[in-house]
C-alpha positions in Angstrom: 1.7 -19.4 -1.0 2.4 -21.9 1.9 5.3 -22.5 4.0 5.5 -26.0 2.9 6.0 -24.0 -0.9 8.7 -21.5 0.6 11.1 -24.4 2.0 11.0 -26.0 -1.2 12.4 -23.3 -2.8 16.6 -23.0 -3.3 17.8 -20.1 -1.8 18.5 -18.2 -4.8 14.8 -18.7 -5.9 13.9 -17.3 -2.7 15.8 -14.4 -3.0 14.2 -13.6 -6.6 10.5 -14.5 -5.5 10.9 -11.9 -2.7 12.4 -9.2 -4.9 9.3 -9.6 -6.8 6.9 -9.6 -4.3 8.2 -6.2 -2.9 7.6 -4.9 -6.5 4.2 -6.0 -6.8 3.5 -4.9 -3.1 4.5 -1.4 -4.3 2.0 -1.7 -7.5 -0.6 -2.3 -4.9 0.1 0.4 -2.7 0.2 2.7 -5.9 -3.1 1.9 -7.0 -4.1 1.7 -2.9 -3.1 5.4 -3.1 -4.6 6.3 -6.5 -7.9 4.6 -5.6 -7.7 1.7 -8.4 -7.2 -1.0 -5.8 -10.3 -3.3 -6.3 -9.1 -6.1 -4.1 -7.5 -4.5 -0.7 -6.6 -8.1 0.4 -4.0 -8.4 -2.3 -1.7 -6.0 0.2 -2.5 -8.4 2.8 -1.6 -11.5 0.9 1.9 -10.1 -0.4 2.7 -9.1 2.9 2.4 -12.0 4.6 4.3 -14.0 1.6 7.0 -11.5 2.3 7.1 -12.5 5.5 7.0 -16.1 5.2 9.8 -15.9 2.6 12.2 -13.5 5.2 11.1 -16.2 7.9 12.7 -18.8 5.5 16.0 -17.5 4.7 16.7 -16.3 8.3 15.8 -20.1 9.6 18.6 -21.1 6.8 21.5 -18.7 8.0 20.8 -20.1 11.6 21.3 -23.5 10.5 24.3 -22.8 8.9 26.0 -21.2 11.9 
């Protein structure tokens, strides 16, 4: 996913892409754990979504300060 993705988003869409993003990062570290994991850089990929998505709505409760 890029940025220029994220800031398109509304804020309410944001808010439900990152819920499920934490869900499936949790799936991954399950299987991680388990030893089912056949891509590792899935974790990586989430994460970093996750990230870009929190970067997001923090930038848009500055701006409306």
């Amino acid at each position: 996913m890029k940025i220029s993705e994220v800031r398109d988003m509304s804020t309410s869409e944001l808010n439900e892409k990152l819920y499920s993003l934490k869900e499936q990062l949790f799936e991954l570290r399950r299987k991680k754990a388990v030893g089912a994991l056949e891509r590792g850089e899935d974790v990586i990929t989430v994460r970093k979504d996750i990230a870009r998505i929190n970067m997001v709505i923090r930038e848009r409760e500055l701006q409306n300060k």
